[in-house]
N, C-alpha and C positions, 0 to 999 in steps of 0.2 A: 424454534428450530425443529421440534417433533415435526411440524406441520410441515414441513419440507420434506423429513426424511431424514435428519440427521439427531444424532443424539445430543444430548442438553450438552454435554460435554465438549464440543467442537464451538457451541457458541461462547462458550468460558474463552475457548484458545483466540476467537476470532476476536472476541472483546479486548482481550490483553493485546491479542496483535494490534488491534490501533488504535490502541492507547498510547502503549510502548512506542510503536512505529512514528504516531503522529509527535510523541514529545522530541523523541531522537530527529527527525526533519525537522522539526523548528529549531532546534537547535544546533543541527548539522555538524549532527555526531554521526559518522558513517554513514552518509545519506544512502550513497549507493548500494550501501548493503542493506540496509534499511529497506530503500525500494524494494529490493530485490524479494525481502521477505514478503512486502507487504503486496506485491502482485498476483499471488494467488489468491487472496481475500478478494481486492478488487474483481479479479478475471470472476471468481467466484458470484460476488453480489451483481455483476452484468449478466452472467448465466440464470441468476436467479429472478432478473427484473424482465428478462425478453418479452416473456407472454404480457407483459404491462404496457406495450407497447413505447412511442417513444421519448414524449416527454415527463420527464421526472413528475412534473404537477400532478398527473394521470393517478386514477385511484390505484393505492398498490404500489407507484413510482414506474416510473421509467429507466430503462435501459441509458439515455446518455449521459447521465453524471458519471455513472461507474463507471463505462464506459470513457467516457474523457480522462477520468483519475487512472483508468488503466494506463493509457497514452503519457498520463503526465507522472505516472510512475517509472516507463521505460524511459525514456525522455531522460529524467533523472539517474535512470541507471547506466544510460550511454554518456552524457554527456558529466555528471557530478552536478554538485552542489552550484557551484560558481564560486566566484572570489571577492563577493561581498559580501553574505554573511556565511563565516565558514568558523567554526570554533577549530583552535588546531589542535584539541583533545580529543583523538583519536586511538583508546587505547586496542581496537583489535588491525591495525597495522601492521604490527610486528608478524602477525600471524598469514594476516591475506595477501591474496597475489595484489599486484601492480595496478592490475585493472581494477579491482574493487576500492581501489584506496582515495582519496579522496584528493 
């Protein structure tokens, strides 16, 4: 992350975020909010891949993985989870509006 321009400190935060993010989607706890967190990392690592031109194989990577994960991030934030696998333990509910709720 130095080699970017960011401090060691933000790759800590990016690590946990999808770690966290990716276990809570599998198990479609909060997806949508979930997403929501996790689309700045994405939007982040397609900002980061551009000059790699554009497929991932490309030395370096490519922009359209993260890219695509971005899309299937909003995706998830607009539509939810779906109604096959949906755990119904939800506990930040009580708190969020309507839209975010699964």
């Amino acid at each position: 992350m130095q080699v970017l321009g960011y401090q060691v400190f933000f790759a800590y935060l990016v690590i946990f975020g999808e770690i966290i993010g990716g276990i809570t989607l599998i198990l479609g706890i909060q997806t949508r909010l979930t997403a929501l967190f996790c689309l700045p990392i994405l939007i982040g690592a397609t900002f980061v891949h551009l000059n790699n031109g554009w497929l991932f194989s490309a030395e370096g990577g490519g922009w359209e993985f993260p890219a695509s994960l971005s899309i299937i991030a909003l995706a998830t934030i607009f539509m939810g989870s779906g109604n096959r696998i949906n755990l119904k333990f939800n506990p930040l509910n009580t708190f969020l509006p309507t839209q975010l709720q699964n």
